[in-house]
C-alpha positions as CSV (number, residue, x, y, z in Angstrom):
1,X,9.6,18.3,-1.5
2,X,12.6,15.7,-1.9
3,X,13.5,13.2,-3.6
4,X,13.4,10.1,-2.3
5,X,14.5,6.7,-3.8
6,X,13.3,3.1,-3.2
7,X,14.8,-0.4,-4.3
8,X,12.8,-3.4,-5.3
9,X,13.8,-7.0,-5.7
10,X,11.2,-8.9,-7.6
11,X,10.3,-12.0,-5.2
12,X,9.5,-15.8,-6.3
13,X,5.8,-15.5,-7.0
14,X,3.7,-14.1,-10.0
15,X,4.2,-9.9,-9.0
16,X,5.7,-7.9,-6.9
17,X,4.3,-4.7,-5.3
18,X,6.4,-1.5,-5.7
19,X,5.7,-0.7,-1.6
20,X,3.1,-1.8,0.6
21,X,3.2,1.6,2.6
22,X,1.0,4.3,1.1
23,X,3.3,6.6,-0.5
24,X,0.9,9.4,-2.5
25,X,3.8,11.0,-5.4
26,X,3.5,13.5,-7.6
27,X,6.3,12.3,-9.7
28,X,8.9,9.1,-10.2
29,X,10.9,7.7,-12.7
30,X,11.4,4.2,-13.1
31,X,13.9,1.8,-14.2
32,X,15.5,-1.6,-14.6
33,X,18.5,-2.0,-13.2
34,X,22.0,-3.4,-14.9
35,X,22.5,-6.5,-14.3
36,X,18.9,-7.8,-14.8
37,X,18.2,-11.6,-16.0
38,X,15.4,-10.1,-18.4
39,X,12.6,-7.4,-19.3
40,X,10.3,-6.2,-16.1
41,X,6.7,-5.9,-16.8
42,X,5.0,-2.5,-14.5
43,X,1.2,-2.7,-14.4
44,X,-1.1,-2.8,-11.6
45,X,-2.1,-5.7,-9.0
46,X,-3.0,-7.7,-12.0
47,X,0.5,-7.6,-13.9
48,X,2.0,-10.5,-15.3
49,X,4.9,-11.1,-17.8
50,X,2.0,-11.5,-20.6
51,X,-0.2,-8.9,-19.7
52,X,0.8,-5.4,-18.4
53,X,0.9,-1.8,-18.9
54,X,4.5,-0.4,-19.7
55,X,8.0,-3.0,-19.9
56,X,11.0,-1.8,-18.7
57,X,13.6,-3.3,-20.9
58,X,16.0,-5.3,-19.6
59,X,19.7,-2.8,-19.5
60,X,22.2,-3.3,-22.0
61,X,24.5,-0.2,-21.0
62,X,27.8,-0.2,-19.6
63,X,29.2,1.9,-16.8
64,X,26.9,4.3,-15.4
65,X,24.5,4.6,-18.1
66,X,21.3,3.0,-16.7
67,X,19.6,2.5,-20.1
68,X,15.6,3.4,-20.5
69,X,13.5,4.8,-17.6
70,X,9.4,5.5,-17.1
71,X,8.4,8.9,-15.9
72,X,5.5,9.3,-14.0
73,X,3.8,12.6,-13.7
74,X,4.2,15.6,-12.3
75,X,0.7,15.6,-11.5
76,X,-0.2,19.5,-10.5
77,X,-3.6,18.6,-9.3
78,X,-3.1,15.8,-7.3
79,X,-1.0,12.5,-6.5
80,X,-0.9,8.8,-7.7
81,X,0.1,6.1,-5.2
82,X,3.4,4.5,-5.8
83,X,1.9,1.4,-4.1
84,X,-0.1,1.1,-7.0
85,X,2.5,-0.1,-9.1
86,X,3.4,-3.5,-9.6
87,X,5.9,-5.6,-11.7
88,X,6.4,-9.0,-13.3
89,X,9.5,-10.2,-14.2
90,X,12.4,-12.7,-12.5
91,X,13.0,-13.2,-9.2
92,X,15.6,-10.8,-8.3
93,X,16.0,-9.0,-10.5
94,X,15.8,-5.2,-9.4
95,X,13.5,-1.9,-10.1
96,X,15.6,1.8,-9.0
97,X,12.7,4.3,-8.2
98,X,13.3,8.2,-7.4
99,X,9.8,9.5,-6.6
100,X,8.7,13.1,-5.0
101,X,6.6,12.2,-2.5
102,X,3.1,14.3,-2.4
């Protein structure tokens, strides 16, 4: 298994979905990336900057230091689907994600 690494730029509207291609993981990590205008909210389809499930706090580090991160997993026994994820937050404004794919 690899690592492999996806970039999302939140759009215009309420949420933005992680991927819209099926992508079963058995691990990622998640952050905010420098540079952001504010905090990202992660949940699922129903995220929004009030309600949610984990924030990713907008980066305050300097230099290569990405500031906090989510880790999802590993799950032993089975996979979670990264297009299951969802964040609220400014338009774009940017989410790093390193996954394992299952």
């Amino acid at each position: 298994m690899a690592l492999r690494q996806l970039v999302v730029t939140l759009g215009s509207g309420t949420r933005t979905q992680s991927t819209a291609t099926r992508t079963p993981c058995v691990e990622a990590w998640i952050e905010a990336a420098q540079g952001n205008a504010a905090d990202v909210e992660m949940g699922d389809k129903n995220v929004t900057t009030t309600v949610f499930g984990r924030r990713l706090p907008k980066s305050t580090a300097t230099g290569t230091n990405p500031g906090a991160y989510i880790h999802l997993g590993p799950h032993p026994r089975g996979a979670f689907n990264l297009e299951d994820i969802w964040f609220a937050g400014t338009a774009d404004d940017v989410v790093n994600i390193i996954y394992v794919r299952y």
